[in-house]
SELO-420934 format. One line per 3 residues: their letters; for each residue x, y, z of N, C-alpha, C. Coordinates in steps of 0.001 Angstrom, whole numbers, always signed. Layout:
A = X Y Z X Y Z X Y Z  ...
//
This chain:
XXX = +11436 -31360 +2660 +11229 -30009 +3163 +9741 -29648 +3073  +9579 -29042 +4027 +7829 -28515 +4077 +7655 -27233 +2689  +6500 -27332 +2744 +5796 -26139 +1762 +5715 -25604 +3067
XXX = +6324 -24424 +2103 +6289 -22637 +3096 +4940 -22001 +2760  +3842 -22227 +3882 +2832 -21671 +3477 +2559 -20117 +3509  +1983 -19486 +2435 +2483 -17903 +2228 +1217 -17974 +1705
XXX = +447 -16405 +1954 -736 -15810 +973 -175 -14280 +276  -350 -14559 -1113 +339 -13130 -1860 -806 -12293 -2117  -279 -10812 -2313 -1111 -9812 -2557 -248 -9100 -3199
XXX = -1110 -7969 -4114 -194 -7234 -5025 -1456 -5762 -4670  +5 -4663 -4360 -1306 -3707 -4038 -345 -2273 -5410  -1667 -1554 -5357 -621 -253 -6560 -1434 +811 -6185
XXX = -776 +2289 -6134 -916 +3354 -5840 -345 +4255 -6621  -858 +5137 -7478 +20 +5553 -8131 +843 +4843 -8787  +2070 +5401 -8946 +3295 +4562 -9361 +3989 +3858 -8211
XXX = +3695 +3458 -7679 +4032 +2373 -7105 +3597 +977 -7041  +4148 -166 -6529 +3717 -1359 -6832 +4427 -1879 -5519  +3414 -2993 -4927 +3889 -3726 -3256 +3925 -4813 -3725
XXX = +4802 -5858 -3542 +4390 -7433 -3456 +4277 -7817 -2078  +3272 -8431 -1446 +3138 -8632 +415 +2685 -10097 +280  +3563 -10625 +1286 +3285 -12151 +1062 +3107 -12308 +3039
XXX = +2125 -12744 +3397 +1551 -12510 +4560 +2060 -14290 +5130  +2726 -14614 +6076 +2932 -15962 +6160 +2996 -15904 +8086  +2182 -17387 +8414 +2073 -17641 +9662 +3141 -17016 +10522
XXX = +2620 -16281 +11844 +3900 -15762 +12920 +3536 -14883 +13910  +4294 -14111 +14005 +3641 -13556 +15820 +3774 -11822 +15034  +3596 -11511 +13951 +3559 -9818 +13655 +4623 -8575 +13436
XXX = +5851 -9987 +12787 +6863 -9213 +12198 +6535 -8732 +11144  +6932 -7385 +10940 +6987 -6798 +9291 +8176 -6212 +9248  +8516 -6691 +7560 +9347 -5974 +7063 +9036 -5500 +5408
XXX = +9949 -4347 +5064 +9420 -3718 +3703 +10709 -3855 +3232  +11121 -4329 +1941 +12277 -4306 +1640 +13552 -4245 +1838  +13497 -5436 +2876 +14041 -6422 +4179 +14738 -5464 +4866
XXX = +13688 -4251 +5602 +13717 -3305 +6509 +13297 -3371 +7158  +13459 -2949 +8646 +12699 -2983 +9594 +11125 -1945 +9221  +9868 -2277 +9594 +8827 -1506 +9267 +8759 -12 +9445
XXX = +9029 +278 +11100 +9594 +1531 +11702 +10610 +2257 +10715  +11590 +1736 +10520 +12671 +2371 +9565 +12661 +2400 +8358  +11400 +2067 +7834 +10822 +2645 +6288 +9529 +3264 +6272
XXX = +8850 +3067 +6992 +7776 +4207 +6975 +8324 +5057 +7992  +7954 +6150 +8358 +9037 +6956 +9123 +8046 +7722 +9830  +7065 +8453 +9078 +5741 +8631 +9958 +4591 +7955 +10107
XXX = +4194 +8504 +11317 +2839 +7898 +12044 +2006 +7650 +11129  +1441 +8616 +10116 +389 +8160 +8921 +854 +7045 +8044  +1871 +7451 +7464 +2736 +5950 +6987 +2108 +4408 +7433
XXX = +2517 +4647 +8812 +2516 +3621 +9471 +968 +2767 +9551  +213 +4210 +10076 -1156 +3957 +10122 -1588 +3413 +8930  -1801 +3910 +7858 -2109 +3595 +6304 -1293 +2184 +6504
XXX = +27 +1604 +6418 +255 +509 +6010 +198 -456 +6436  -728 -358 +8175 -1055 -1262 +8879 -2458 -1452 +8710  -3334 -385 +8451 -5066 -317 +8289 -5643 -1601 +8154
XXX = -5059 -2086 +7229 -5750 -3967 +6938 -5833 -4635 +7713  -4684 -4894 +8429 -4402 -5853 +9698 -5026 -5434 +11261  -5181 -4681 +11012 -5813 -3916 +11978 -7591 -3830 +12209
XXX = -7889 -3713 +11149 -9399 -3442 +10693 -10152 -5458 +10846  -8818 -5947 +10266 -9126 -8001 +10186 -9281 -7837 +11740  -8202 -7727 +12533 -7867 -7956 +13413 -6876 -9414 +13783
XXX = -5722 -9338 +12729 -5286 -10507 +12420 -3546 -9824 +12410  -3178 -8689 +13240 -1789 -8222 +13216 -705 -8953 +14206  -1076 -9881 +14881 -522 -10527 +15306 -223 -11903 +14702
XXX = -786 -12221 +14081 -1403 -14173 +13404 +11 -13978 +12307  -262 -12575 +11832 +1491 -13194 +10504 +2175 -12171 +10439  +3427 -12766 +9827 +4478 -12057 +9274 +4357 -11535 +8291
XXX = +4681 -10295 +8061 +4501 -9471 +6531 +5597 -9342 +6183  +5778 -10023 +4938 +7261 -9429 +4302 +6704 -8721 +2685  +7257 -7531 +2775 +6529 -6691 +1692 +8075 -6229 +861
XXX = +7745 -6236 -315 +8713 -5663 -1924 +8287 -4378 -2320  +8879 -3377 -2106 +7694 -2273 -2765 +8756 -1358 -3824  +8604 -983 -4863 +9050 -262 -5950 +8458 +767 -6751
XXX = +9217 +1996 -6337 +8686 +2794 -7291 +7399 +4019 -6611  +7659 +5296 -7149 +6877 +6151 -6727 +7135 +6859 -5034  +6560 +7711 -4054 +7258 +8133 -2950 +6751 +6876 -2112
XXX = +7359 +7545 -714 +7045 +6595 +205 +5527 +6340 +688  +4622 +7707 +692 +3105 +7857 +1064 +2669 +6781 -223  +2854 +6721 -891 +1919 +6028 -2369 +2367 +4368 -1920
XXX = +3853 +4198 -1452 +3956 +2816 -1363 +3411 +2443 +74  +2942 +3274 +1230 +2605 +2966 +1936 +1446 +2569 +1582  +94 +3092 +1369 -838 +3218 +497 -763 +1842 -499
XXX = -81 +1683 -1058 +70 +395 -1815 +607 -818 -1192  +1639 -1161 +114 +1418 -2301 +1135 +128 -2350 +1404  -706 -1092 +2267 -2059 -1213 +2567 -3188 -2300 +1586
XXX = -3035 -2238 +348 -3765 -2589 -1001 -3281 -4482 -159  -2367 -4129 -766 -1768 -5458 -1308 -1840 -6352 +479  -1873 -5784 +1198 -2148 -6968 +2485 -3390 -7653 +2789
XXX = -4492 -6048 +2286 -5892 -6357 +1736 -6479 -7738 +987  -5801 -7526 +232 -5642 -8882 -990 -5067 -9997 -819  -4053 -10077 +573 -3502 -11269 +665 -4407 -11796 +1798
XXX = -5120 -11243 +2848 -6066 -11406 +3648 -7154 -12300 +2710  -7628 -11985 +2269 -8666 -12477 +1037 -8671 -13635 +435  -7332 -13639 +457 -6840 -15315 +3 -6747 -15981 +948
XXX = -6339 -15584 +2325 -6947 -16407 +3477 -7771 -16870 +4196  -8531 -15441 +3979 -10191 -15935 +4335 -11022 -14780 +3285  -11874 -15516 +2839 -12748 -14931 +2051 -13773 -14144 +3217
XXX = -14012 -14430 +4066 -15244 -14232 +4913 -14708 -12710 +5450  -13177 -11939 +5245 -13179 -10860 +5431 -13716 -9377 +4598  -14013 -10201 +3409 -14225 -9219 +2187 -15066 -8083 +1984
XXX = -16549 -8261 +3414 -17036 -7474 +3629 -16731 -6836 +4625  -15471 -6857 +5673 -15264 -5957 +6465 -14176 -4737 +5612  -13770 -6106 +5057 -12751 -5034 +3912 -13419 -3929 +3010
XXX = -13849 -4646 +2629 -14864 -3533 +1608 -15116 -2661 +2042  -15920 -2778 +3080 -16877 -1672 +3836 -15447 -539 +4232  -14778 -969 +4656 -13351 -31 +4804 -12272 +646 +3571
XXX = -12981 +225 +2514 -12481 +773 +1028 -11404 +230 +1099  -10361 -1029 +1437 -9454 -1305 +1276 -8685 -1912 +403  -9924 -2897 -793 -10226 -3509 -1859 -10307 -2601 -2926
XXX = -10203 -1505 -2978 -11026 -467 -4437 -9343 +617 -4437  -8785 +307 -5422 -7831 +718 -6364 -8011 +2690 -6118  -7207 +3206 -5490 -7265 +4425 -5955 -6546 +4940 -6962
XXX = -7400 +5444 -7943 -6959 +5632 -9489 -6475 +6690 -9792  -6513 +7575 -8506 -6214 +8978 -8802 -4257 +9196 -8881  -3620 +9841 -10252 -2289 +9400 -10418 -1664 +11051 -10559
XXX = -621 +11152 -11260 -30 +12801 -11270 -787 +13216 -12531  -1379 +14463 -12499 -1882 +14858 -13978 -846 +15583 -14860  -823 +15106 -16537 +9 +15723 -17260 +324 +17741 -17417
XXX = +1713 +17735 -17874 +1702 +18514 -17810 +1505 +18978 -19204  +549 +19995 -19275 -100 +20995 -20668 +1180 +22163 -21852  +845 +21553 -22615 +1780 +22604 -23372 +1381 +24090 -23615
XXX = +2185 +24995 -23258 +1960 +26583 -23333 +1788 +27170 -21884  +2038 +25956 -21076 +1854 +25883 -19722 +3330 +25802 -19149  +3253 +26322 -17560 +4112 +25850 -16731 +4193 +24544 -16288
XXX = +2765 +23716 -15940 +3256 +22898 -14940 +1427 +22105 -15826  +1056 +21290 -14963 -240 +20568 -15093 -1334 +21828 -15225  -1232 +22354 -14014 -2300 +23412 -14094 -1876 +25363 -13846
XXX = -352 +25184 -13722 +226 +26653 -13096 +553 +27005 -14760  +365 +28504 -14839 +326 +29001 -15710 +1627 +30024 -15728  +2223 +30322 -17007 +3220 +31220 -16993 +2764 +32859 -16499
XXX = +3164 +33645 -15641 +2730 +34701 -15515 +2015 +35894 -16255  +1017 +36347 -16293 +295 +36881 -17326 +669 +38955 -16499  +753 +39563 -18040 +1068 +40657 -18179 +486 +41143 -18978
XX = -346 +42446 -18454 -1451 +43407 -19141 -283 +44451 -20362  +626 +44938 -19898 +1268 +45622 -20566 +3164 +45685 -20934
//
């Protein structure tokens, strides 16, 4: 039997986490052996979780089959995005500065902020009364 040639990427957003394993083909995707359309649901979705392939110019050359767990759907979109980034990279290094230059490589760190005690919420406060 042949080796199934595959390039992996691991992308994270928030709480979420993608596994995208990018393998030779004509530009099927699927997300958690879904059709792509029928898990991202909007246009930004879509946009965000295609950006990589798009920006390479390599959305036709493979198949994406993506794992994603955890957190909403915008964060895991956002996190396929990461993680296709990264599997590109392992295919050709020579994309790293188109990538870059497109922030597609750089981790957004920004997550939910805690919520404060004596508080309502992270930053909403219980209603304040003069008298």
């Amino acid at each position: 039997m042949a080796d199934l040639v595959q390039y992996y990427g691991t992308g994270r957003r928030k709480s979420s986490i993608a596994r995208v394993f990018l393998r030779p083909g004509n530009g099927k995707f699927t997300v958690n052996e879904r059709e792509f359309d029928k898990y991202f649901v909007t246009d930004a979705q879509r946009v965000s979780a295609k950006s990589a392939l798009v920006s390479s110019e390599t959305g036709t050359t493979f198949d994406v089959v993506a794992t994603v767990h955890g957190g909403g759907v915008n964060g895991q979109a956002d996190a396929v995005k990461m993680g296709i980034a990264r599997a590109l990279l392992e295919f050709n290094v020579e994309l790293r500065k188109k990538l870059k230059g497109e922030g597609l490589l750089s981790r957004d760190a920004r997550g939910k902020e805690r919520k404060k005690y004596g508080q309502k919420g992270a930053r909403k406060r219980f209603q304040f009364s003069k008298r």
